[in-house]
C-alpha positions, 0 to 999 in steps of 0.5 A: 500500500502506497502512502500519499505524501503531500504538504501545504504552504502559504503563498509568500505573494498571496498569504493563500494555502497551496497544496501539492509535493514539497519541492524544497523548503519553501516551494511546494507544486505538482508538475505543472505550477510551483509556489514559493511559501512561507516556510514555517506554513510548511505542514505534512498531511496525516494520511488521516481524513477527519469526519467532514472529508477534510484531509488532516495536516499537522498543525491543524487544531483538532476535535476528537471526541473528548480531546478539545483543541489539540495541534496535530504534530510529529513527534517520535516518528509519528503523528500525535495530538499535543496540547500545547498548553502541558505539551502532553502527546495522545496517539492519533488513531483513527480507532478511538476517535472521530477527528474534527478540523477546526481550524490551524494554528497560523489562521487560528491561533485565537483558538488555542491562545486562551484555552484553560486546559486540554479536554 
């Protein structure tokens, strides 16, 4: 089984989100267009597609179940939940949880900014 690699970036010129292979560390396309990004906008997909069909890229803040508002990271060879406020980690597993994006961290910082606590 083949595992699709693709990232996403936003556009140094448009500040808009493009999607496609990472082609050095702040161009992202596909054969036909290539985009210069913000490198620290740089985010790997997940392999993973959350409730809605919407693919899940690391940084994205998330929902599942009874996890609220955790960053999707890589950390230790794999993708994780982490709340950010303890720096805790919960395995990301499609077995346990019903996933929700709600947003990113670099569009959406106001919902992680303020939290109380990680649940």
């Amino acid at each position: 089984m083949t595992r699709l690699i693709k990232f996403k970036g936003k556009t140094t010129d448009t500040n808009e989100w493009v999607y496609g292979y990472l082609m050095g560390k702040d161009i992202i396309g596909d054969f036909m267009n290539h985009y210069f990004v913000i490198p620290k906008t740089v985010s790997q997909f997940t392999g993973k597609i959350d409730k809605n069909g919407v693919d899940i890229y690391e940084n994205d803040i998330c929902n599942a179940n009874y996890f609220k508002l955790h960053i999707v990271d890589f950390w230790q060879n794999g993708f994780h939940f982490k709340c950010s406020r303890f720096e805790s980690h919960h395995t990301f597993s499609t077995a346990k949880h019903t996933f929700e994006v709600v947003g990113n961290i670099f569009d959406n910082a106001d919902l992680i900014a303020n939290r109380s606590g990680c649940h």
